[in-house]
LOTORLO-649351 format. One line per field, with one value per residue (C-alpha): residue in one letter; y, x, z. Coordinates in Angstrom, 3 decimals. Each point is the difference from the previous one (the first is absolute). Last residue first. Layout:
BEGIN
residu = [A / ...]
north = [Y / ...]
east = [X / ...]
up = [Z / ...]
! end
This chain:
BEGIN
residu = [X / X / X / X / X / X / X / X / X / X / X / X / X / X / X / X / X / X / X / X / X / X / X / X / X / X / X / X / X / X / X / X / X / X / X / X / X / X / X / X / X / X / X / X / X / X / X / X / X / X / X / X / X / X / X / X / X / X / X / X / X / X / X / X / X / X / X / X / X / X / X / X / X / X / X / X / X / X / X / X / X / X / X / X / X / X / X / X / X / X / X / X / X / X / X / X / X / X / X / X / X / X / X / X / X / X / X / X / X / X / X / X / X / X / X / X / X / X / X / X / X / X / X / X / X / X / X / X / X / X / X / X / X / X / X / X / X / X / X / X / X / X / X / X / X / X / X / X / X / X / X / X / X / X / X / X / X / X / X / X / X / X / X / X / X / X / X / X / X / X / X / X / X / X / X / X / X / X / X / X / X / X / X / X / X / X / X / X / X / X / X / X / X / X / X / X / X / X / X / X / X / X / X / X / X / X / X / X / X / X / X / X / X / X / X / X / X / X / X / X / X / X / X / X / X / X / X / X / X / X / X / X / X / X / X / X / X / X / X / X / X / X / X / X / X / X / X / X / X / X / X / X / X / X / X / X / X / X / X / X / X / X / X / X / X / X / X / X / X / X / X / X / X / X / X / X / X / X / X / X / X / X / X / X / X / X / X / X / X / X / X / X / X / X / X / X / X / X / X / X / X / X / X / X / X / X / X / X / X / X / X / X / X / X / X / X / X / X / X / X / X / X / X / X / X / X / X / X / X / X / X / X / X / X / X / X / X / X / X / X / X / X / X / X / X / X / X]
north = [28.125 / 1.245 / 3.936 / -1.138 / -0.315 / 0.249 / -0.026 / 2.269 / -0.279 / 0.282 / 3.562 / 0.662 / 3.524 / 1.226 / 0.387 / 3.818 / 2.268 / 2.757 / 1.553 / 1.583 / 3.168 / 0.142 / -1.765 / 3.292 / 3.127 / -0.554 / -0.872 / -1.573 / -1.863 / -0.913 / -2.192 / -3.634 / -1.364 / -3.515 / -2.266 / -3.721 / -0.579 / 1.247 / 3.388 / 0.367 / -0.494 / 2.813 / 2.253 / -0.420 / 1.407 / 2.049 / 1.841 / -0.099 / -1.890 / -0.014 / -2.815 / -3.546 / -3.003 / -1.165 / 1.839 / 2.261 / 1.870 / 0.588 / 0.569 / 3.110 / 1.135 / -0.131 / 1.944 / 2.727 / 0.509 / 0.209 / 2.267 / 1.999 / -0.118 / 0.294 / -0.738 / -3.448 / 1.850 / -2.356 / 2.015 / -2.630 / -1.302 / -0.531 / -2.146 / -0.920 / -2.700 / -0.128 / -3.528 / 0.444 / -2.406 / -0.941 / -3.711 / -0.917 / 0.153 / -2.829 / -0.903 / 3.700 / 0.182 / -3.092 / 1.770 / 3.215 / -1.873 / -2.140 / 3.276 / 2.291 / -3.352 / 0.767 / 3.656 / -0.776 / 0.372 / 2.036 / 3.253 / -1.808 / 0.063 / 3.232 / -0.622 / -2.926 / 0.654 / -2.550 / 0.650 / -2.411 / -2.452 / -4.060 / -1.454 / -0.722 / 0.265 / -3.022 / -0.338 / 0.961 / 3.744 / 0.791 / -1.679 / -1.195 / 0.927 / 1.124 / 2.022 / 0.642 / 3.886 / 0.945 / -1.906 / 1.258 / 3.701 / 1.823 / 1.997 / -1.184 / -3.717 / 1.128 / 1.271 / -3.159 / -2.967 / 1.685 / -0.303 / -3.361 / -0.639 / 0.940 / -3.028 / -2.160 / 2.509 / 2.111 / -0.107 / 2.162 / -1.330 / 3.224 / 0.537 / 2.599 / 1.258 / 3.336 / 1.056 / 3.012 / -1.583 / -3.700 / 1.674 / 2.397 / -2.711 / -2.384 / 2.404 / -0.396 / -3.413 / -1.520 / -1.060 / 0.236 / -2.284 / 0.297 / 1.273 / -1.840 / 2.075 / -1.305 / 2.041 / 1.940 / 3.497 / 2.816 / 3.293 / 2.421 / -0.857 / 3.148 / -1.865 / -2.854 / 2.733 / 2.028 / -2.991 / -1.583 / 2.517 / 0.560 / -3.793 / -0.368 / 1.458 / -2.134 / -2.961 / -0.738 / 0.743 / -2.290 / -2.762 / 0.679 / 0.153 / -3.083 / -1.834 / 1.335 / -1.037 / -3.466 / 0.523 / 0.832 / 3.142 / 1.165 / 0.230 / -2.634 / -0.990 / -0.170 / 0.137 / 2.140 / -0.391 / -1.412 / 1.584 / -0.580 / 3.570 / 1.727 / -1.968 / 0.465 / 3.861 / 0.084 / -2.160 / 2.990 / 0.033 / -3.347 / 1.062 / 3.127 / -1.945 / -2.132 / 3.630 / 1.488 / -2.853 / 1.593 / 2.965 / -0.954 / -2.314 / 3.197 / 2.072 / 1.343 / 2.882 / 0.225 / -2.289 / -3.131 / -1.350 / 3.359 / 1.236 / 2.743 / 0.964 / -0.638 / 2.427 / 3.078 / -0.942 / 0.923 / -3.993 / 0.331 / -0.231 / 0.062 / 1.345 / -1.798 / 2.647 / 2.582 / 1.866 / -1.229 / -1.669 / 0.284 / -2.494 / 0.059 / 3.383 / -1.043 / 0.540 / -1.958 / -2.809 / -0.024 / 0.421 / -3.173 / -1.628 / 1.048 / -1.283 / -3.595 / -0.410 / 0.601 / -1.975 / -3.007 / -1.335 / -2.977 / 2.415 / 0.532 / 0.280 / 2.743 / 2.171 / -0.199 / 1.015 / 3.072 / 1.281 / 0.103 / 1.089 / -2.351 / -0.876 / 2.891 / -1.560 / -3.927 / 0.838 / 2.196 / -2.538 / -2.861 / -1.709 / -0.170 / 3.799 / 1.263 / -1.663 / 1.285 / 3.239 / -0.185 / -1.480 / 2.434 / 3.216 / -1.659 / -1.178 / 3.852 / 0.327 / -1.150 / 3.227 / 2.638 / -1.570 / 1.160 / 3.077 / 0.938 / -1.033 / 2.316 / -0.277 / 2.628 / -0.620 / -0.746 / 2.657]
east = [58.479 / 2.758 / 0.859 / -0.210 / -3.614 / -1.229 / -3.729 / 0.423 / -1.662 / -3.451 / -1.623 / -2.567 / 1.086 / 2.053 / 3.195 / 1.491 / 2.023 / 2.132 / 3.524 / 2.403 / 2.456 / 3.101 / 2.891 / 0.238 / -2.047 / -2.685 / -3.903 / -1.463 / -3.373 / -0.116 / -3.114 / -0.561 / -3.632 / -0.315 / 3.127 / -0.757 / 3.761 / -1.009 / -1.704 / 3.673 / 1.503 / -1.917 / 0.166 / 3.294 / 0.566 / -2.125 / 1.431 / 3.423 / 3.072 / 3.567 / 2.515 / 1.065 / 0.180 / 3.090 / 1.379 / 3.040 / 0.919 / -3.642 / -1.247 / 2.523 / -1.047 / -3.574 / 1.489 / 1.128 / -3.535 / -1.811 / 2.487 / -1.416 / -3.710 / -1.262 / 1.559 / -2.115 / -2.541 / -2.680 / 0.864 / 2.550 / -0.977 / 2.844 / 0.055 / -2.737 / -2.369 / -2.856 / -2.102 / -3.139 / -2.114 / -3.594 / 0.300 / 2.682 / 4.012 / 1.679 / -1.670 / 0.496 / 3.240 / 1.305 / -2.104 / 1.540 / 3.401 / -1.253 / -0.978 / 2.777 / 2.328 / -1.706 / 0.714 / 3.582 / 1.895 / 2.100 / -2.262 / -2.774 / 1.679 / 0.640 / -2.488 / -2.952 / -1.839 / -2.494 / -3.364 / -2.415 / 2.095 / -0.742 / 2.501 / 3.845 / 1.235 / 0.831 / 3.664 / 1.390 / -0.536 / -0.001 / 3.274 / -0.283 / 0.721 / -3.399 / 0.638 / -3.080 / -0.171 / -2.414 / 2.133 / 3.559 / -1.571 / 2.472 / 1.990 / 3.445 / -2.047 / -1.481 / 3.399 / 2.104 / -2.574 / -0.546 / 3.808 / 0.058 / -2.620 / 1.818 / 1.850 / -3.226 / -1.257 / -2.625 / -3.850 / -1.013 / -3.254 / -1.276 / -2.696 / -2.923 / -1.462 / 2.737 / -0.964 / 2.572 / 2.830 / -0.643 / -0.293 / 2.850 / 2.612 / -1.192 / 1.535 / 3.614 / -0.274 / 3.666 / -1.028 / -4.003 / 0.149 / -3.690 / -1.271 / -3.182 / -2.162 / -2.728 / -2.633 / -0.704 / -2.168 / 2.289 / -1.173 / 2.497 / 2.519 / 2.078 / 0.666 / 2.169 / 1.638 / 1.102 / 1.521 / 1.515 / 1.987 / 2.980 / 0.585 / -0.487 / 3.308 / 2.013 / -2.026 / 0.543 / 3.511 / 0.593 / -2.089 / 2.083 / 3.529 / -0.776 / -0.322 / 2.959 / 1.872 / -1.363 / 1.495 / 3.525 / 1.095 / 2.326 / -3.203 / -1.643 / -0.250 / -3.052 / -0.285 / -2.423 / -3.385 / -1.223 / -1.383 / 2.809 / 1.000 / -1.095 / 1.664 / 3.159 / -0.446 / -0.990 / 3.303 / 0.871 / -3.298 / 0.479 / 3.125 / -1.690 / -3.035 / 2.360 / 1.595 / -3.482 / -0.223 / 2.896 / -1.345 / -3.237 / 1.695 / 2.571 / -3.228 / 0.182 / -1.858 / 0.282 / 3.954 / 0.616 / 1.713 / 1.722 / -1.797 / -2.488 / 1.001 / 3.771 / -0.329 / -1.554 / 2.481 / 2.761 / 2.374 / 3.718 / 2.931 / 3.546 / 3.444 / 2.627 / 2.751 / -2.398 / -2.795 / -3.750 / -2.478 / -4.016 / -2.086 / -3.480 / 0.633 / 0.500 / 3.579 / 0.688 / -1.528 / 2.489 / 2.814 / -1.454 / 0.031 / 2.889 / 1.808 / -1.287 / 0.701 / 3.331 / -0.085 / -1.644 / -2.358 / -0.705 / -2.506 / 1.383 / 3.588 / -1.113 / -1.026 / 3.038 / 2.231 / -3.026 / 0.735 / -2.743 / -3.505 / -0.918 / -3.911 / -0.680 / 2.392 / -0.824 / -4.178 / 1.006 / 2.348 / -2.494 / 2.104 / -3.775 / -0.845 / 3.096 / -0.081 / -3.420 / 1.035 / 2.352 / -1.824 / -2.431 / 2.063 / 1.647 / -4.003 / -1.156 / 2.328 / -2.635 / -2.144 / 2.886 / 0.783 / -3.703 / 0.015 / 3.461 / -0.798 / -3.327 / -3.374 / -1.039 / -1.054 / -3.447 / -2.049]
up = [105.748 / 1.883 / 1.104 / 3.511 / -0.160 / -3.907 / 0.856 / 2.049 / 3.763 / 0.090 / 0.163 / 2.321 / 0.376 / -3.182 / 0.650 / -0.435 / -1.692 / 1.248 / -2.273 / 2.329 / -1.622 / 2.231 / -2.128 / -2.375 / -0.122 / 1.750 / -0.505 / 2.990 / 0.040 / -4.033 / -0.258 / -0.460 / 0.833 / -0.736 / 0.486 / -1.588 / -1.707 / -2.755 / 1.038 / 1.615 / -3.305 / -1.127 / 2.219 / 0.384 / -3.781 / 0.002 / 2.849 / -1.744 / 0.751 / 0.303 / -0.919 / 0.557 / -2.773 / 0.156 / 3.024 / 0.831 / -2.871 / -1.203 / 3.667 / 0.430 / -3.574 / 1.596 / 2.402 / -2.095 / -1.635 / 3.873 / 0.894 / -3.008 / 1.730 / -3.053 / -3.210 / 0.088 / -2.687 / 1.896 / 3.292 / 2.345 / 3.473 / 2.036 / 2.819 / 3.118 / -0.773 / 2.648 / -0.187 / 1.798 / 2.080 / -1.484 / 0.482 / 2.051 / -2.147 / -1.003 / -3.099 / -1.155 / 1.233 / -2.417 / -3.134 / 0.876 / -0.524 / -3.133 / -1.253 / 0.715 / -1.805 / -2.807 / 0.224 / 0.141 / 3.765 / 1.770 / -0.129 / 1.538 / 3.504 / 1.428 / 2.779 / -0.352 / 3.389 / 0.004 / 2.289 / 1.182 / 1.355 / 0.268 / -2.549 / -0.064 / -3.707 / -1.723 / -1.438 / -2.946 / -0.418 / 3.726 / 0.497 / 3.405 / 3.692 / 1.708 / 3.658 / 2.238 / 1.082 / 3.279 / 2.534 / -1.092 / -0.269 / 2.118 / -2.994 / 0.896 / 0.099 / -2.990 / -1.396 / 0.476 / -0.547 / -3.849 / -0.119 / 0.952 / -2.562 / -3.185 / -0.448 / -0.025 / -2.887 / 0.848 / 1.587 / 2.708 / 1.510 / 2.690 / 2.396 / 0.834 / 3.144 / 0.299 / -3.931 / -0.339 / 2.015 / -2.230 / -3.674 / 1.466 / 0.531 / -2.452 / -2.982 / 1.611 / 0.509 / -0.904 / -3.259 / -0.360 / -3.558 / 0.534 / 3.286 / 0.767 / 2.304 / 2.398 / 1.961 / -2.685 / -0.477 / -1.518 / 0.650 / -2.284 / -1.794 / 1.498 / 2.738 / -2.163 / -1.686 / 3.152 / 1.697 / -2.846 / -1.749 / 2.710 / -0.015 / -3.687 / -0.639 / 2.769 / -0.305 / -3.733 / 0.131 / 3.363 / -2.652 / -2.242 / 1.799 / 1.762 / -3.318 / -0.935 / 2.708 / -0.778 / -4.008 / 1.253 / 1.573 / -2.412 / -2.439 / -1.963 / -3.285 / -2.358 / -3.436 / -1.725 / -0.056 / -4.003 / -2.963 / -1.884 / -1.601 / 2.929 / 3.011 / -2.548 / 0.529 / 3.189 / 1.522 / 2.574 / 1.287 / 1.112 / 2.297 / 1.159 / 1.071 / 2.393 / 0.892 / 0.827 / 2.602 / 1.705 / 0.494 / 1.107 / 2.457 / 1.366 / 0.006 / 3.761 / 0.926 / 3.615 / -0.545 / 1.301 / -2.742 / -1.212 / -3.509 / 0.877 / 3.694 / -0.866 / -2.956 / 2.320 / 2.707 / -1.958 / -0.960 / 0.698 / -2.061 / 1.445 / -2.377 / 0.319 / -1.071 / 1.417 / -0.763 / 1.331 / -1.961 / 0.651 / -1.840 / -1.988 / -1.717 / -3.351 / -0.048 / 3.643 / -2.121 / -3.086 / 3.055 / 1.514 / -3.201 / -1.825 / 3.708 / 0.732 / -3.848 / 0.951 / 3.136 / -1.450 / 2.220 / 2.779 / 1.388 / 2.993 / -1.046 / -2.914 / 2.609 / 1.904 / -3.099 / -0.908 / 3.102 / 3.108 / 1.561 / 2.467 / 0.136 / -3.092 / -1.551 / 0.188 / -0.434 / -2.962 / -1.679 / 0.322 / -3.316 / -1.817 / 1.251 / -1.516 / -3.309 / -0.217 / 0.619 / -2.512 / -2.818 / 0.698 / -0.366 / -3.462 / -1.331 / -0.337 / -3.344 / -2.036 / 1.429 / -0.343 / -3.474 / -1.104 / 1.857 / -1.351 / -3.857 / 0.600 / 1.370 / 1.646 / 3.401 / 1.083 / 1.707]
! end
């Protein structure tokens, strides 16, 4: 049942950014991973972070008051990190989302410009966290792996038969989605293709993950540079969302030319109802695209299937309906089909 709305409610939900600033604070200075490794005064604390010690202080006691650090009496008092918080947001941690966290404090800073974003029609401005723009490239890509990670397995298996012998992960990041393509289909291999600074961390988990020989690493910008040809399936995960629909069809366009006759493009993001109410995270994230991309947003089924039909796909069908990044849109290359017409997205 939704909650009455009311002048509380209302200031209740605008309010919601204080708890997050904090945390996010938190997670960007590594003060969970520091306390929970030595627990210690808010004067040490601010030492190894280079900080201010009274800012040091309103936010570790801030913190203790939500619940996310213990703090004991004293003159000087000590704060420590329960195990519960260090398992979600120490590095290290079972269920670590330190990245994730993080990440959602880039967003936070272009969510924070809406209003102008609005009135031009343009993302809003860009600046980078305490840890620099490269740390918060890491940070994304960590983010992406760390909430996909528990996701992949049982969404990929619940696909259904998949005949390939060759899968082209798309933007694949550090691998997480090649992972259970490759354990679920033992004869088939891998082309992840990312940015060149991505890579290493792509080399990281498949050799963590023992399938070095089965995954071949791609660096490039798949939206500039030609895709690498030969598979019969493209994986194209939380992708579609950054870009324009134009820019869709140049893309599907690309993977069409690249793919073998009759292999399958799977699109995995969210797929909005033609009202576009529906999913509602779906609603909020194409707010998420309008800060952070020119011409980014969410999508409906018509909507892909039509740019798909454009770029050559025959076909499309919803396989997965979810609700929010886990609904997978299927279409296919016709068999016999030349490559496009418009390889690489070029006339």
């Amino acid at each position: 049942m939704k909650k009455k709305l009311n002048r509380e409610t209302v200031l209740d939900m605008v309010r919601g950014f204080q708890p997050s600033c904090v945390v996010i604070a938190a997670a960007e200075l590594d003060v969970f991973t520091i306390l929970h490794a030595r627990p210690m005064a808010a004067a040490r604390l601010a030492l190894r972070v280079k900080g201010d010690v009274r800012a040091v202080s309103v936010l570790l006691d801030a913190l203790a008051a939500l619940g996310l650090l213990d703090k004991s009496a004293g003159a000087e008092p000590v704060y420590s990190v329960p195990q519960a918080v260090a398992e979600v947001l120490a590095d290290g941690g079972q269920q670590c989302v330190l990245g994730m966290v993080r990440h959602l404090g880039n967003c936070l800073r272009g969510w924070g410009q809406l209003a102008g974003v609005v009135l031009r029609g343009k993302p809003a401005n860009r600046r980078p966290s305490v840890l620099g723009a490269g740390g918060d490239l890491v940070s994304f890509i960590r983010a992406m792996h760390e909430v996909s990670g528990p996701l992949a397995m049982p969404l990929v298996a619940g696909l259904g038969e998949l005949t390939f012998t060759h899968l082209l992960d798309l933007g694949g990041a550090s691998g997480t989605w090649s992972i259970p393509f490759l354990r679920l289909n033992p004869g088939a291999c891998a082309t992840i293709m990312d940015r060149p600074e991505v890579i290493p961390m792509a080399r990281r988990l498949m050799r963590k993950a023992g399938l070095t020989d089965r995954a071949r690493l791609f660096p490039g910008d798949f939206m500039k540079s030609a895709l690498p040809e030969g598979a019969d399936l493209a994986w194209v995960s939380a992708i579609i969302h950054q870009n324009s629909r134009a820019q869709n069809r140049r893309l599907f366009a690309k993977v069409f030319s690249a793919l073998e006759p009759g292999g399958l493009i799977l699109i995995r993001d969210i797929v909005m109802d033609g009202s576009r109410l529906r999913p509602a995270a779906g609603a909020m994230f194409a707010v998420n695209m309008l800060v952070n991309t020119p011409g980014g947003g969410t999508f409906t089924l018509g909507e892909l299937r039509d740019d798909l039909s454009a770029a050559g796909f025959s076909k499309v069908s919803l396989l997965l309906r979810g609700r929010g990044m886990d609904s997978v849109v299927r279409a296919s290359k016709p068999l016999g089909k030349c490559r496009h017409p418009f390889k690489h997205g070029k006339r």
